[in-house]
C-alpha positions as CSV (number, residue, x, y, z in Angstrom):
1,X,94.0,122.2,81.4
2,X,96.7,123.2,84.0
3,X,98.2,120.9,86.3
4,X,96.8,120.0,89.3
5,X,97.2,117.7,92.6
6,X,95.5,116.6,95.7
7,X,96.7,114.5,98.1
8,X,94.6,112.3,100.8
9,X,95.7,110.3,103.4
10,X,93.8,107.6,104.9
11,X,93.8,105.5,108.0
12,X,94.2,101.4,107.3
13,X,90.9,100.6,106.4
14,X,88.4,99.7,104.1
15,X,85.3,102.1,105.0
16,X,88.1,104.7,104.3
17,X,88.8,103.1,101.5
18,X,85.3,103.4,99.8
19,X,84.9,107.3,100.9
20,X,88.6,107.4,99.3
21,X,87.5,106.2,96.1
22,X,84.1,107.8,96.2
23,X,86.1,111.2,95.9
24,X,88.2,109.6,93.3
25,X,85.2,109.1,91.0
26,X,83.7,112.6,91.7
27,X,86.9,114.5,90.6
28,X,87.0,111.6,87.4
29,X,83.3,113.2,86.8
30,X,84.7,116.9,86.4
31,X,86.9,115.7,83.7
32,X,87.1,114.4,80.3
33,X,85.5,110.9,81.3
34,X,82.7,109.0,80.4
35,X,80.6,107.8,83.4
36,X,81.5,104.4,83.0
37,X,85.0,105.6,83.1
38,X,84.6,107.8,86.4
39,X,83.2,104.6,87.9
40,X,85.7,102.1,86.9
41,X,88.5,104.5,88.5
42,X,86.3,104.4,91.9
43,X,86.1,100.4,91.3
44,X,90.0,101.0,90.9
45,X,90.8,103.4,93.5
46,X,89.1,101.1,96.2
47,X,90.9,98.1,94.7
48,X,94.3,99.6,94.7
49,X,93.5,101.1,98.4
50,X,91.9,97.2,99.5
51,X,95.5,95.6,97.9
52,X,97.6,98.1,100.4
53,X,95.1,97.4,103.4
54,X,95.4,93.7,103.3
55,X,98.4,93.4,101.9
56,X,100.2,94.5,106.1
57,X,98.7,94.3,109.2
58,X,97.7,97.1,110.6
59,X,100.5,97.4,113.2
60,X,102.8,97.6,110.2
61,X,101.2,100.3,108.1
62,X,98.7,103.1,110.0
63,X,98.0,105.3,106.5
64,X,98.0,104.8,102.8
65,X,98.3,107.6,100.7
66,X,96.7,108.2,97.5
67,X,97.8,111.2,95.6
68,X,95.7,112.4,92.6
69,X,97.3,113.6,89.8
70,X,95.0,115.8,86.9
71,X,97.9,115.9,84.2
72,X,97.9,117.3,80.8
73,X,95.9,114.3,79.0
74,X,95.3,112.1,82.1
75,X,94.7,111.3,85.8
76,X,97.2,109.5,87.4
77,X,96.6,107.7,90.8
78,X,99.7,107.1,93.2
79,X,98.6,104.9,96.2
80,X,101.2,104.6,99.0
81,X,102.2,102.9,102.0
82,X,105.1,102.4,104.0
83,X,104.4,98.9,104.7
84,X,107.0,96.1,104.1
85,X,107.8,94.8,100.5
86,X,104.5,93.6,99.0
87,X,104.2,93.5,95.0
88,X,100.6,93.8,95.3
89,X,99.8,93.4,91.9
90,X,101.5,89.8,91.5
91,X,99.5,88.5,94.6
92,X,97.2,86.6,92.9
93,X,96.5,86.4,89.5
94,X,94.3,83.7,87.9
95,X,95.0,82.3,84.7
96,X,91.5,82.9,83.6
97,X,90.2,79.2,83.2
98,X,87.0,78.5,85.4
99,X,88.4,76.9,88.5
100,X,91.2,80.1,88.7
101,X,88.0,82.4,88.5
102,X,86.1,80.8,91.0
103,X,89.1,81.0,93.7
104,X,89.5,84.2,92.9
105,X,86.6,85.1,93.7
106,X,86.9,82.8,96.7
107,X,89.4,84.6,97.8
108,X,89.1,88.5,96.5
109,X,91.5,88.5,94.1
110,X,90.5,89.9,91.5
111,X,91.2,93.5,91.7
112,X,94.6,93.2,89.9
113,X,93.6,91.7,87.2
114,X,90.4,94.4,86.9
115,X,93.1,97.6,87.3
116,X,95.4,96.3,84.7
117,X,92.4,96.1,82.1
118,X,90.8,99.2,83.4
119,X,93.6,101.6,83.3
120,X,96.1,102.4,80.3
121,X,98.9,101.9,82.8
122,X,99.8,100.3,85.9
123,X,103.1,99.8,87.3
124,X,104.0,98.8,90.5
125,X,107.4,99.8,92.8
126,X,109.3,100.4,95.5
127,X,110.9,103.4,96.4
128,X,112.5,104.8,99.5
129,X,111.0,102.4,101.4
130,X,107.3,102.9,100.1
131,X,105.1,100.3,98.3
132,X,104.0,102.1,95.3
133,X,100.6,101.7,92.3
134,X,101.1,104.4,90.1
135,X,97.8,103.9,87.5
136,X,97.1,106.3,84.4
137,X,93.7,106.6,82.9
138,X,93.8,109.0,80.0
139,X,91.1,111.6,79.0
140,X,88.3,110.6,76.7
141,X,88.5,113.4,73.9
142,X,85.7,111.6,72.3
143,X,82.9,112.6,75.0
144,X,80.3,114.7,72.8
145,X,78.7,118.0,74.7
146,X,75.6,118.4,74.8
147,X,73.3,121.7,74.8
148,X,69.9,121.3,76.5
């Protein structure tokens, strides 16, 4: 499969975020993923996307930008903003016993702890003055075809 990129640029907030991720999970759906797959990279899309968006006001960072990357054996998802330092993915993470859960939940936490065990690899940066999520998800080479 060749190499290809798109690159979208949203305004700060979350309805764009949803459409964002809703065009995420159709291009997931042209390749070599299962539909549970396609879906957990719109669940992680909008996640990543919601992190940037709350993570500065909007005063601080207008756009975040979200580059999709159809590589070799993957998709990789880059989502940008040029807010100040924020290490999105260390903002809250629970430690998994009930009461952590629950505030969690209180509070919307959750979506690090759902991209880290949805996607092969996370890592989070900063670089020439960008925040950075750069996630990997790779193909399922598994999926059977089949002839109707």
């Amino acid at each position: 499969m060749p190499e290809q990129s798109i690159t979208l640029t949203i305004k700060n907030t979350l309805d764009n975020a949803v459409l964002l991720a809703t065009v995420v999970q159709s291009v997931a759906m042209t390749l070599p993923f299962s539909q549970t797959d396609a879906c957990m990279l719109r669940f992680c899309t909008f996640e990543a996307v919601k992190l940037a968006i709350r993570g500065h006001p909007p005063e601080y960072c207008n756009s975040i930008i979200v580059q999709v990357d159809i590589l070799e054996d993957r998709l990789r998802l880059s989502v940008r903003d040029m807010g100040s330092a924020v290490d999105f993915l260390d903002a809250c993470a629970p430690d998994w016993n009930v009461e952590d859960i629950v505030k969690a939940l209180e509070e919307d936490c959750l979506g690090p702890e759902v991209i880290r065990s949805s996607m092969d690899s996370v890592k989070s940066e900063r670089v020439d003055g960008e925040n950075r999520l750069v996630m990997s998800k790779k193909f399922n080479t598994n999926l059977r075809e089949y002839d109707e």
